[in-house]
C-alpha positions as CSV (number, residue, x, y, z in Angstrom):
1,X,0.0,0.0,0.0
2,X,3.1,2.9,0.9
3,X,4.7,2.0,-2.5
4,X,1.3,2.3,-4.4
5,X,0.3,5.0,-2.6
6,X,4.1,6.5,-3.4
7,X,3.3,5.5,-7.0
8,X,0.1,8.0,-7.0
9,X,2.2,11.1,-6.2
10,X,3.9,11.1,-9.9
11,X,3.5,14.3,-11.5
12,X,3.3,13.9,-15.8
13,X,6.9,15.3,-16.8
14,X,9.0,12.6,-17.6
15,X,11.9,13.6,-14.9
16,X,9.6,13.4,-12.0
17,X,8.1,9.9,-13.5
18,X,11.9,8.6,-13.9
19,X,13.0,10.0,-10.6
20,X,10.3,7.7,-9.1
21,X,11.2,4.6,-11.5
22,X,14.3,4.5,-10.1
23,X,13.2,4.9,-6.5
24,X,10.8,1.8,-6.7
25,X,13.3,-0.2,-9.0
26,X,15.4,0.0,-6.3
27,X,12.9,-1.4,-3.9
28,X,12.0,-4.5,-5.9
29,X,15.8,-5.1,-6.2
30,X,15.3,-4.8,-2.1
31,X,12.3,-7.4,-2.2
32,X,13.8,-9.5,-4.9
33,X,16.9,-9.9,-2.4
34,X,15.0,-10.4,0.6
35,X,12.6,-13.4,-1.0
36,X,16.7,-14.6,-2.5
37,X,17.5,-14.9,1.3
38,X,14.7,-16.7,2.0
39,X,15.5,-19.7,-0.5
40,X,18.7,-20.7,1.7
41,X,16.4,-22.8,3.9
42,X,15.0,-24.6,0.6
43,X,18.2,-25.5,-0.3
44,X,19.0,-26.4,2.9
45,X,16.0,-29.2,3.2
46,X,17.1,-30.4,-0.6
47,X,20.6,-30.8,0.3
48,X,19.4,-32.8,3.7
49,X,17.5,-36.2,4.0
50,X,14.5,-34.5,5.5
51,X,11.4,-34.7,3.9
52,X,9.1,-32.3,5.8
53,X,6.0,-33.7,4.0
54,X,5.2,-37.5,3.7
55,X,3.0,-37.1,0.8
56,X,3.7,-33.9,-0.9
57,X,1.1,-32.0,-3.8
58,X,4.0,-31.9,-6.1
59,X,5.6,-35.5,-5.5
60,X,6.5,-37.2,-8.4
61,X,6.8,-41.2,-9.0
62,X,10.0,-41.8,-7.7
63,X,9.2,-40.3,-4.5
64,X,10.8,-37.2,-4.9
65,X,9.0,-33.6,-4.8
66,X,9.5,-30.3,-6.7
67,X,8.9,-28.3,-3.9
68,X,10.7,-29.9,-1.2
69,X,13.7,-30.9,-3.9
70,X,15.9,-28.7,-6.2
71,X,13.1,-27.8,-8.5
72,X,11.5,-25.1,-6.3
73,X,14.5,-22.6,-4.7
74,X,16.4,-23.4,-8.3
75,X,13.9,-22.3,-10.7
76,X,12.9,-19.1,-7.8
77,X,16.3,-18.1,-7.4
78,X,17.4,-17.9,-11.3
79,X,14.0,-16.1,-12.3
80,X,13.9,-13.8,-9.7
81,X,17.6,-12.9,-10.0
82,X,17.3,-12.5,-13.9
83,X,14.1,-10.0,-13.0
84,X,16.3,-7.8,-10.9
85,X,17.5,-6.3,-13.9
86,X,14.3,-5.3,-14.6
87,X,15.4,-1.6,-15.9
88,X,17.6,-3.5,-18.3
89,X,15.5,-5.5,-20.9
90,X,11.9,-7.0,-21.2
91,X,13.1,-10.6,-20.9
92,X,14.2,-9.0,-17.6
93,X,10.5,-7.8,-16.7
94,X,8.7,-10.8,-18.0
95,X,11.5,-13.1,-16.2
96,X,10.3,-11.4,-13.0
97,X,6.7,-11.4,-13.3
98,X,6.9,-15.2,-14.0
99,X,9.0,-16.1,-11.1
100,X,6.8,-13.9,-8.6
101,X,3.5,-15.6,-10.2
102,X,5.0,-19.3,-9.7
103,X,6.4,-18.3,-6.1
104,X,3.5,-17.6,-5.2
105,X,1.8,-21.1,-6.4
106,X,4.5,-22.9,-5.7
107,X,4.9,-21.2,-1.8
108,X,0.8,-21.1,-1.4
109,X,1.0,-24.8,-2.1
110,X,3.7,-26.1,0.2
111,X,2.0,-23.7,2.9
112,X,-0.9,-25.7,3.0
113,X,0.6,-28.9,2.7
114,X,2.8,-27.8,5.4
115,X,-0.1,-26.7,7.3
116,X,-2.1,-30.0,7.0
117,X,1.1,-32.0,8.0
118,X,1.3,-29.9,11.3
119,X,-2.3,-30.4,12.1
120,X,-2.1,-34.5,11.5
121,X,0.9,-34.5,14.2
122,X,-0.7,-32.3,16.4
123,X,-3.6,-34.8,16.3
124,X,-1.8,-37.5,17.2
125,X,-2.7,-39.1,13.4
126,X,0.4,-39.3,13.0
127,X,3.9,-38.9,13.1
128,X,6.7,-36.3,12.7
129,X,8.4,-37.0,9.3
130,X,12.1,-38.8,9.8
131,X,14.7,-36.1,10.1
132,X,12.3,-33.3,10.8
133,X,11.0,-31.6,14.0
134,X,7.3,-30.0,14.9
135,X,8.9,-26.8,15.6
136,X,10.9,-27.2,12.0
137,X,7.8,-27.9,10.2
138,X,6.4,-24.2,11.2
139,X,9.2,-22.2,10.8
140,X,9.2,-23.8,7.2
141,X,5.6,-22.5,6.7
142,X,6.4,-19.6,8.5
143,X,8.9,-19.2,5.4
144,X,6.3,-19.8,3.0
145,X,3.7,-17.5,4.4
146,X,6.7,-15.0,4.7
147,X,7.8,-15.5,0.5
148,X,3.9,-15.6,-0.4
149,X,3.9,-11.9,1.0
150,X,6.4,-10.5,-0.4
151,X,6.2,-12.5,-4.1
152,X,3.0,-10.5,-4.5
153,X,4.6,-7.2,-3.1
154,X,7.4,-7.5,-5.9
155,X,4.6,-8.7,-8.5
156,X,2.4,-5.7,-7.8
157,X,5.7,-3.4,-8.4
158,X,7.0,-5.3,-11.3
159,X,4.1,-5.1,-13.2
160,X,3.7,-1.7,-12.2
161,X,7.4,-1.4,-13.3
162,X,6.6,-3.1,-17.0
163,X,4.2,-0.9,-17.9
164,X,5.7,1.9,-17.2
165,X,9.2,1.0,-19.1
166,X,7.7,-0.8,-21.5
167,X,6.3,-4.7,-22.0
168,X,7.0,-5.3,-25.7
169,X,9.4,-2.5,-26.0
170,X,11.6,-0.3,-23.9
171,X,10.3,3.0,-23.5
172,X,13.0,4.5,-21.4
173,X,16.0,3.2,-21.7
174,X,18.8,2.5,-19.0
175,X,21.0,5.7,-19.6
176,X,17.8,7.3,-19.7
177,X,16.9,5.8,-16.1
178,X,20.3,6.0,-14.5
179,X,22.6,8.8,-16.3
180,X,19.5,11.3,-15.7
181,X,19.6,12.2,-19.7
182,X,15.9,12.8,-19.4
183,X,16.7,16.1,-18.1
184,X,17.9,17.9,-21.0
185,X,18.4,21.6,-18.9
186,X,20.7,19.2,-16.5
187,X,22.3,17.6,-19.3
188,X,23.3,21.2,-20.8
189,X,24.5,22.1,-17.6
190,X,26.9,19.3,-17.3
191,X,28.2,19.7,-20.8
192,X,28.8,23.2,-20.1
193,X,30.5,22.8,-16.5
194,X,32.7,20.2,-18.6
195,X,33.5,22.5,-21.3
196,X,34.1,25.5,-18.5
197,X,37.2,22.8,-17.0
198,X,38.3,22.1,-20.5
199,X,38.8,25.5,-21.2
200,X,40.2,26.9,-17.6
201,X,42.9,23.5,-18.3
202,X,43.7,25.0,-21.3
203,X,44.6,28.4,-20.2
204,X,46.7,27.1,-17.0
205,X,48.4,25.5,-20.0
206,X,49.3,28.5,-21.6
């Protein structure tokens, strides 16, 4: 809600729109690294033994599970890594709007599976998956619950973010959104304090 609210305050000349894209670019970059920290704990229960659900949604034939394996923090971590160079290129901004939307899927669904596993041991219906802990199982949810939230913060921005750059095609470009050549009176005055050095060099010279 602050960033959206933030969002309503543009003014229509371009410099004020761009001084704002770059504000909220940086705060996805912010949200894209703070869902990136919370992958290491993914990677952590696919690199261990522990399966935190007996009978995951996502389980495949052989027993293993795409969101309790590699599939899950691998395929969030390269797209939402890709996306935050999302002032770069549209593969960037697309790349970003797909990981957020299958985060939160992905996230929504282990939440609940999570959810349903802590109720059945709390019931007594049965038993805390080998190499796991009760207390394990909710901070894992926890996690979930925590990525859900901000996957659809970042989404919210990143779309926001795509079609104000530009879906299809870039409508401002990165010098344009970083070198602050939108400004073309502060562009003349650079060239001009440039040209003032050049010219002050020139006569300590002589």
């Amino acid at each position: 809600m602050l960033s959206f609210s933030y969002i309503s305050c543009f003014r229509s000349k371009a410099r004020y729109e761009l001084s704002k894209l770059q504000e909220l670019i940086v705060c996805y970059r912010c949200l894209s690294g703070a869902f990136i920290l919370l992958l290491f704990p993914l990677f952590w229960v696919a690199a261990s033994e522990a399966r935190p659900v007996i009978t995951p949604i996502t389980s495949f034939g052989n027993g293993s599970s795409w969101n309790y394996g590699w599939g899950r923090p691998v395929l969030h971590f390269g797209l939402v890594f890709v996306g935050m160079f999302v002032d770069t290129h549209q593969a960037a901004r697309l790349s970003c709007l797909v990981g957020m939307m299958q985060a939160i899927v992905l996230d929504t669904l282990s939440s609940y599976a999570l959810g349903t596993q802590i109720d059945c041991v709390q019931s007594g219906r049965c038993a805390v998956p080998e190499h796991t802990t009760l207390s394990g199982l909710r901070l894992l949810q926890s996690r979930d619950l925590a990525s859900v939230a901000l996957a659809t913060w970042a989404l919210l921005l990143a779309y926001y973010l795509s079609l104000v750059i530009g879906m299809c095609r870039t409508r401002y470009n990165f010098r344009q959104l970083h070198a602050g050549d939108h400004n073309r009176v502060l562009v003349m005055r650079r060239e001009l304090a440039k040209r003032s050095t050049r010219n002050r060099d020139d006569d300590n010279i002589l």
